[in-house]
C-alpha positions as CSV (number, residue, x, y, z in Angstrom):
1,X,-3.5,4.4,10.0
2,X,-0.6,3.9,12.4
3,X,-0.6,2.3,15.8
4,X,2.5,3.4,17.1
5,X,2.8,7.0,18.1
6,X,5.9,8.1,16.7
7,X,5.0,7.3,13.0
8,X,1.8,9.0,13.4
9,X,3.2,12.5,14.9
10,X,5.8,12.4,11.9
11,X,3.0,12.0,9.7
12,X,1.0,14.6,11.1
13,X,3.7,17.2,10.7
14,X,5.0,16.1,7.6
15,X,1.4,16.3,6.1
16,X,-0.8,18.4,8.0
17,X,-3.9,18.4,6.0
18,X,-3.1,14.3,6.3
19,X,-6.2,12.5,7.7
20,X,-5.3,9.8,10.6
21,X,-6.1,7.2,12.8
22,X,-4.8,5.1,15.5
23,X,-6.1,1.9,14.7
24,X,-8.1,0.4,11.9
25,X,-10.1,-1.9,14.4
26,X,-11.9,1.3,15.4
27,X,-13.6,1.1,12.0
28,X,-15.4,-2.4,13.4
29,X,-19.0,-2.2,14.5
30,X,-19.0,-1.7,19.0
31,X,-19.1,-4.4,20.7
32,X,-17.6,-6.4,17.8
33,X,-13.6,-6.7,18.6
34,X,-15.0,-7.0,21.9
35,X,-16.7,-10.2,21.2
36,X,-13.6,-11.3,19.0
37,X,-10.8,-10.6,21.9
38,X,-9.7,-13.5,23.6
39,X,-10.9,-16.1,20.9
40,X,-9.1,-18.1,18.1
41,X,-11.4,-17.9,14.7
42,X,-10.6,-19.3,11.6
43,X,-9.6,-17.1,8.7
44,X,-12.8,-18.3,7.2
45,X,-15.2,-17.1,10.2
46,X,-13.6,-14.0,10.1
47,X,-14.0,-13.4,6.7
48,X,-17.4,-13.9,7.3
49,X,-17.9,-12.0,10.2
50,X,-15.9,-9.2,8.7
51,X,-16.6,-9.5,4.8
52,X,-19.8,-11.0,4.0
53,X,-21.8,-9.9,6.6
54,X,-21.1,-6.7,5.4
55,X,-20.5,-5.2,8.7
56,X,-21.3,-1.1,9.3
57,X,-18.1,0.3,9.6
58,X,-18.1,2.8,11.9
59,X,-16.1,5.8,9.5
60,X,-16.4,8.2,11.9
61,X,-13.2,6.9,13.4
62,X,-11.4,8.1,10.1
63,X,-10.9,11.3,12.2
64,X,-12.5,13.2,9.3
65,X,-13.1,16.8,10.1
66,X,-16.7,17.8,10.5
67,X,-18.0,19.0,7.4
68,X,-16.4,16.3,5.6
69,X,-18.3,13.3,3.7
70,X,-15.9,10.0,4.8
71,X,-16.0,8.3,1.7
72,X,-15.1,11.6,-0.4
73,X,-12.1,12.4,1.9
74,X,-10.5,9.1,1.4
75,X,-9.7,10.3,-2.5
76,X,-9.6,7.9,-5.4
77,X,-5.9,6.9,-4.8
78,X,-5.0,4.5,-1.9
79,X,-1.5,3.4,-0.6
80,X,-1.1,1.0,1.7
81,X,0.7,-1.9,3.5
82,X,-0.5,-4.3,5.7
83,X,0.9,-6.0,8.9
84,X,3.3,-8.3,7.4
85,X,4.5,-10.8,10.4
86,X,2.5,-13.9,9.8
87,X,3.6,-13.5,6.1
88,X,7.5,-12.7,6.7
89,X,10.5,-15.0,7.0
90,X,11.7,-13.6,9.9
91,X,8.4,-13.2,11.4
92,X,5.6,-16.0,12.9
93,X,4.9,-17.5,9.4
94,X,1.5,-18.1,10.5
95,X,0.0,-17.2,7.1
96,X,-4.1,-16.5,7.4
97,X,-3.8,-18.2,10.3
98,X,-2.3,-15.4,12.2
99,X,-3.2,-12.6,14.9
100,X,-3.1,-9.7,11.9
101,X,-5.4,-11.3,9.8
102,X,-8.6,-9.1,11.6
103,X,-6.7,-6.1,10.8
104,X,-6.4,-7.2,7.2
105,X,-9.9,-8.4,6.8
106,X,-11.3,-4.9,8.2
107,X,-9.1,-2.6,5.9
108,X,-10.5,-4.9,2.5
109,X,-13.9,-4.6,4.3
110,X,-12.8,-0.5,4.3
111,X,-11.7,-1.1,0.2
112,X,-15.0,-2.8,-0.3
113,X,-17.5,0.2,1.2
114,X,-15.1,2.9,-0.3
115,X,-13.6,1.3,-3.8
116,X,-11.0,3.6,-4.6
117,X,-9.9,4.0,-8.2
118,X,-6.4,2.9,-7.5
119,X,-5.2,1.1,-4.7
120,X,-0.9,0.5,-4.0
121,X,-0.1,-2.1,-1.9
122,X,3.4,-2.9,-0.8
123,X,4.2,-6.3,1.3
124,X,6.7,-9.4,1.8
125,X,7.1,-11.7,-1.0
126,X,4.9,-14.4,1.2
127,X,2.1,-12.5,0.9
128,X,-0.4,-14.6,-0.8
129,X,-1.5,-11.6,-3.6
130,X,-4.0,-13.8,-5.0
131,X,-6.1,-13.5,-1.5
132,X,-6.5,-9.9,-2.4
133,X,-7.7,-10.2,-5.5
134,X,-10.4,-12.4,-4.2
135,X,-11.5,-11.2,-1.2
136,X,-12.4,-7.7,-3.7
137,X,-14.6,-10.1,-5.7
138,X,-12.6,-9.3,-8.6
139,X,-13.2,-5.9,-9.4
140,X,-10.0,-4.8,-9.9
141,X,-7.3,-5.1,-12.5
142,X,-3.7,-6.2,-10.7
143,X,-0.2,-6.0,-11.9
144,X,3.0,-6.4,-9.6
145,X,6.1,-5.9,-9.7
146,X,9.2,-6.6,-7.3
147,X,11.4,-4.4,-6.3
148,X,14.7,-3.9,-4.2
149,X,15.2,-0.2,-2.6
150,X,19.3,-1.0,-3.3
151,X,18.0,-0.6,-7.2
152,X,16.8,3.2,-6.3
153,X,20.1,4.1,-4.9
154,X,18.9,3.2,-1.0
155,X,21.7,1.6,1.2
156,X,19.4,-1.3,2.1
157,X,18.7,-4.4,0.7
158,X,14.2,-5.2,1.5
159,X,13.2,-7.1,-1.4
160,X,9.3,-6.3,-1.3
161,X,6.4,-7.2,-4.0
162,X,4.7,-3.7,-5.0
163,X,0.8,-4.0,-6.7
164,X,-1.6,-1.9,-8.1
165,X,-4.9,-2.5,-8.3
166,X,-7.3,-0.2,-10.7
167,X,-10.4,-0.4,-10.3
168,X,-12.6,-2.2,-13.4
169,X,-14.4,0.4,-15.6
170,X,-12.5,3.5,-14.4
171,X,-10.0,4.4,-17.0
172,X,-6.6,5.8,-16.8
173,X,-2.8,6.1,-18.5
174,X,-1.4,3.2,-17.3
175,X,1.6,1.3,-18.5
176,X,3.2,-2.0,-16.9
177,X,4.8,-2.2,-13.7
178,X,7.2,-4.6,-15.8
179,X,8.7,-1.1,-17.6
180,X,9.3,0.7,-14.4
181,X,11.6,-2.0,-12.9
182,X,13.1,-2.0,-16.6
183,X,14.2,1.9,-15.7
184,X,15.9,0.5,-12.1
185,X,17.7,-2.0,-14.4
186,X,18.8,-0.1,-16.7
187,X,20.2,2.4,-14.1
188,X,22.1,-0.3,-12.8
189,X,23.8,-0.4,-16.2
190,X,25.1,2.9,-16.5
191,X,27.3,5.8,-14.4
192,X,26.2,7.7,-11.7
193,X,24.0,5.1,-10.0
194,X,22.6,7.8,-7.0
195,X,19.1,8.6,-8.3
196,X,18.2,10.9,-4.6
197,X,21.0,12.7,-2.7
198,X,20.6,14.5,0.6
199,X,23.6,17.2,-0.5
200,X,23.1,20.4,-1.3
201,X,20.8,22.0,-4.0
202,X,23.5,22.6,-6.9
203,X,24.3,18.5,-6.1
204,X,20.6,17.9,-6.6
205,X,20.5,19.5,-8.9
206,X,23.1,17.7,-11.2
207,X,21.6,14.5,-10.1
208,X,18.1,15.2,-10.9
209,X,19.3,16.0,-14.5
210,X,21.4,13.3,-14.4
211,X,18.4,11.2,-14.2
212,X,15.8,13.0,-16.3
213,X,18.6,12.6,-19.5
214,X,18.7,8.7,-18.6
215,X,14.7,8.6,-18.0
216,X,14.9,10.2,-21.4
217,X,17.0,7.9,-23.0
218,X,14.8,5.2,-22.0
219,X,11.7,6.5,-23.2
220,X,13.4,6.9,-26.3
221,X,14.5,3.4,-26.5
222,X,11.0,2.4,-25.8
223,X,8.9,4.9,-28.4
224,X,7.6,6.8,-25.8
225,X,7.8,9.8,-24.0
């Protein structure tokens, strides 16, 4: 999902087969956003408007081809990250009390009638992480971790808190979020910091090994492979 129309074209040549949509409000009942626009309603009547009622979403704005089952196209694995401005310091710090908050109570509304296996979510450090975990009722499992994209060789400095959720009762290798930000460290620590270079394939090439022998050496130090 991407509002903006830039993002969504590079998506849609980047990834094709990608399936897309303009704006996840679409997915609310008709007549509903119209009945929302131009009023103020508590993060609490919205959840219930848009949670516990247990609205119909309207899936056939997914833009899934015809053919297609909605719910099956969506896959088991969902990545996200939600409007972040009433949550960010530089942004209205309105918390639940902000305009976004509709947009974030229709894509849980989305997790809720589709329950992926594995849902990873990226946001500011304000978000409150917790509100996820309740507003899904519990059934999934989260771990977090945060991360810096200066720590994977990226010349920027974003601090953001990355989750995943899995899903309770659907099983799968899984190890802590805790070891990969032990690999970043460790990278740190030793020569040849660049882990992804833009130079040509022979260069690439020598980093990529570069990293597989110290993503070796730490799977060693750890007992696995």
């Amino acid at each position: 999902v991407d509002r903006e129309k830039a993002p969504a074209e590079i998506l849609s040549t980047l990834m094709p087969q990608a399936i897309g949509m303009r704006d996840i409000l679409d997915l609310l009942p008709l007549g509903l956003n119209d009945r929302l626009d131009g009023t103020s309603p508590t993060f609490a009547e919205l959840r219930k408007i848009i949670i516990e009622d247990e609205p119909a979403l309207r899936l056939a704005a997914l833009g899934v081809p015809t053919g297609r089952s909605p719910l099956g196209a969506l896959g088991d694995l969902h990545v996200a990250g939600p409007p972040c401005t009433d949550f960010s310091l530089l942004g209205r710090r309105a918390g639940t009390a902000g305009v976004t908050m509709r947009a974030f109570l229709t894509w849980v509304r989305l997790l809720l009638v589709t329950l992926p296996a594995i849902i990873v979510f990226e946001n500011v450090l304000g978000f409150p992480l917790e509100m996820l975990g309740e507003l899904t009722h519990g059934r999934y499992i989260l771990d977090a971790v945060i991360l810096n994209p200066a720590d994977l060789g990226w010349p920027v400095r974003r601090v953001r808190r990355y989750a995943v959720l899995r899903r309770r009762g659907h099983s799968c290798n899984w190890r802590p979020l805790s070891d990969l930000k032990a690999l970043f460290s460790l990278q740190r620590s030793l020569p040849g910091r660049v882990l992804y270079s833009s130079g040509s394939g022979r260069d690439s090439e020598a980093l990529g090994a570069g990293y597989q022998q110290r993503l070796g050496g730490y799977s060693a130090m750890n007992g696995s492979t």
